[in-house]
N, C-alpha and C positions, 0 to 999 in steps of 0.2 A: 588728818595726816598721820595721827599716832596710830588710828585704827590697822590704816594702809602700810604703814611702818611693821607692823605686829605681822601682819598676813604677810606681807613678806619674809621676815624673819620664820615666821611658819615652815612657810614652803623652803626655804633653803634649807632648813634643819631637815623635814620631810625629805629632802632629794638626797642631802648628805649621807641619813641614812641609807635608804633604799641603793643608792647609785653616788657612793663618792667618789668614784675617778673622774663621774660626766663634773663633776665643779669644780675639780680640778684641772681637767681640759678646758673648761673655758674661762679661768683664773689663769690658764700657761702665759707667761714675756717671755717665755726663754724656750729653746730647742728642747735644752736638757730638763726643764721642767714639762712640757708637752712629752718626752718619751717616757719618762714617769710614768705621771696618769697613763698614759694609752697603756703603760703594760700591766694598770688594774684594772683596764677593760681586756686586753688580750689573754691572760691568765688564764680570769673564768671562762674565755670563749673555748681553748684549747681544752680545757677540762671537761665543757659539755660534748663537744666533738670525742673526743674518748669515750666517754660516759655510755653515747649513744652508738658506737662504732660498728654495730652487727648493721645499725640501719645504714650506714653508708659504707658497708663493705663492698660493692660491687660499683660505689664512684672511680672516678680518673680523677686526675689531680684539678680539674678544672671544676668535676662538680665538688669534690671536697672545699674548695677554696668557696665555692658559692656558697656554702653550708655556714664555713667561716666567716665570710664577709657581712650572711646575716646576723651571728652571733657577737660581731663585733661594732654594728650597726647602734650608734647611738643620734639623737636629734643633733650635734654638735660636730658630727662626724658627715663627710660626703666621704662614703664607700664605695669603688667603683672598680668591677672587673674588667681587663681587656684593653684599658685605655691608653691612646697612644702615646707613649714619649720618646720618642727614637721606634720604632717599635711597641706592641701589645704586651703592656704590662701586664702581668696574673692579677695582680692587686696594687688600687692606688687608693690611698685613706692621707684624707688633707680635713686639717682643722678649717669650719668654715666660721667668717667674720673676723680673721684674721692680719692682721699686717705686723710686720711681714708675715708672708703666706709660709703657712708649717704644713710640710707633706712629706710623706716615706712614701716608697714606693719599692713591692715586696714582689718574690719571687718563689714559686710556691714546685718541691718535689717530690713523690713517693722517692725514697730511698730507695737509692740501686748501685750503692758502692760509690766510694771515694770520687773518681772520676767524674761521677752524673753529677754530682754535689758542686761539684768544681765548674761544672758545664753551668749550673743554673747560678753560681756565685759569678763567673765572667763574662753570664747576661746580664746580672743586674748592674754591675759596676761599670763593666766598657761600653754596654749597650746604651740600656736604659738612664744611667744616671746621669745626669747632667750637669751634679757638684753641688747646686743650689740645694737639695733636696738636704731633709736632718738626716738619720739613721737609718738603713734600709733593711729589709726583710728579708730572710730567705725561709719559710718555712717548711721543713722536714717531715712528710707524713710518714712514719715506720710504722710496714706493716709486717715486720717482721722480729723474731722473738730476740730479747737481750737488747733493749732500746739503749739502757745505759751503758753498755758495751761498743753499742754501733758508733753511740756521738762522742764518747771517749777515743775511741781509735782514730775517730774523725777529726778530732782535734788535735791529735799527737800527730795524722799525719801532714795538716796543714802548717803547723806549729815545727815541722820538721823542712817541708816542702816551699814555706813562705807564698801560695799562688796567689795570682791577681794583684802584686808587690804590697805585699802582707807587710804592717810594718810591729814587728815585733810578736811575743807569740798572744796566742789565744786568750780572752779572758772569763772570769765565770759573768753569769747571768742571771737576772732576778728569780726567772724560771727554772725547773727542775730539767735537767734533758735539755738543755739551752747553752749559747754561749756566744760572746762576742770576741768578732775579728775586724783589724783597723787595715784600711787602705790606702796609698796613696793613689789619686785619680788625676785624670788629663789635667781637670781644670786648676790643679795646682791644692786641692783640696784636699784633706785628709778624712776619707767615707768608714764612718762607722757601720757596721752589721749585724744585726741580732740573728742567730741563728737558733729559730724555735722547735725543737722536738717534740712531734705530737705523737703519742703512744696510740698506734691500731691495730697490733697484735692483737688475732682473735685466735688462741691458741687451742 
C-alpha cells in the first residue's frame, strides 16, 4: 500500500508539473474555481494559435475555432464544435465527471467592428444560454493591426452603450487583449463573459 501510495504521489507531482491546470480542473467544487484552471489551459492555447498564425491564415472562424478546440483539448475536458443548445454553438467545453455539471459555452469572431461583436455577444447570451451554464465565451480572432487598440475601443464602447443589459461597465481579465462583461439573462441569472483576444495580425 505504501508502494502504491508513493507512485501515486509520483504521478501527481509529474502531471502537476507538466499540466497544472488539468488537476486543477479536476480538484474544481466551485464554478469560479473551474473558470480558473480553464483559463491556465485557454492562455497557452490562444498563445500557440498566434504563434502559428501564417498556418492558419487563410481559416474562417470555424476552422480557427477547430484549431483552438484542439489546443484546448485536455483528458478532463469534452470539447465539442457545433453542438446544439438552442441553436449551433461554435464551441461547448464541459468539465466531464462532474456534478453539478460545469459547462461554458463560447462564441467564436474574426473581428469586423463593434456591431459583429455585439451580433456574436446577443448569440450567446439570448440565444444559446440557457442561465445554467458558468461563464461564457466569446472569442475575438483579430486579424487586423493595433489588437490593443481594437479591444480597448471595444470596451469603451460597450462600457458606454450597456448592450445585451450589460450590468455595469467592463472588467479586466486574466488575459492580455481580454476582458470581462456581466449580463443580466431571461432566466433571472446574472451571465458572466470572457471576452478573449486572439492576436493574427500578419503584418
Amino acid at each position: 500500500m505504501n508502494a502504491l501510495s508513493n507512485s501515486a504521489e509520483l504521478l501527481i507531482e509529474r502531471i502537476r508539473r507538466k499540466a497544472p491546470g488539468y488537476l486543477d480542473l479536476l480538484a474544481a467544487t466551485t464554478d469560479a474555481e473551474f473558470e480558473t484552471a480553464f483559463d491556465e489551459i485557454m492562455g497557452p492555447a490562444v498563445a500557440r494559435l498566434e504563434e502559428n498564425k501564417r498556418n492558419f491564415e487563410n481559416l474562417d472562424e470555424n476552422g480557427l475555432t477547430a484549431v483552438l478546440a484542439g489546443y484546448i483539448a485536455v483528458p478532463c475536458l469534452d470539447v465539442v464544435q457545433e453542438k446544439n443548445s438552442n441553436g449551433h454553438v461554435d464551441i461547448t467545453i464541459e468539465l466531464l465527471e462532474s456534478t453539478p455539471v460545469r459547462k461554458m459555452l463560447g462564441e467564436a469572431k474574426i473581428y469586423n467592428g463593434y456591431e459583429y461583436h455585439i451580433g456574436g455577444l446577443r448569440q450567446l447570451i439570448e440565444r444559446y444560454s440557457t442561465g445554467r451554464e458558468g461563464r461564457g465565451l466569446l472569442i475575438i480572432y483579430v486579424k487586423k493591426k493595433n489588437i490593443a487598440g481594437l479591444i480597448r475601443n471595444l470596451r469603451q464602447k460597450m462600457d458606454e452603450a450597456l448592450p445585451c443589459e450589460q450590468q455595469g461597465n467592463t472588467a479586466e481579465h486574466v488575459h492580455k487583449w481580454s476582458f470581462c462583461s456581466k449580463h443580466a439573462h431571461s432566466s433571472g441569472e446574472s451571465l458572466e463573459v470572457g471576452h478573449i483576444g486572439c492576436n493574427l495580425f500578419d503584418g
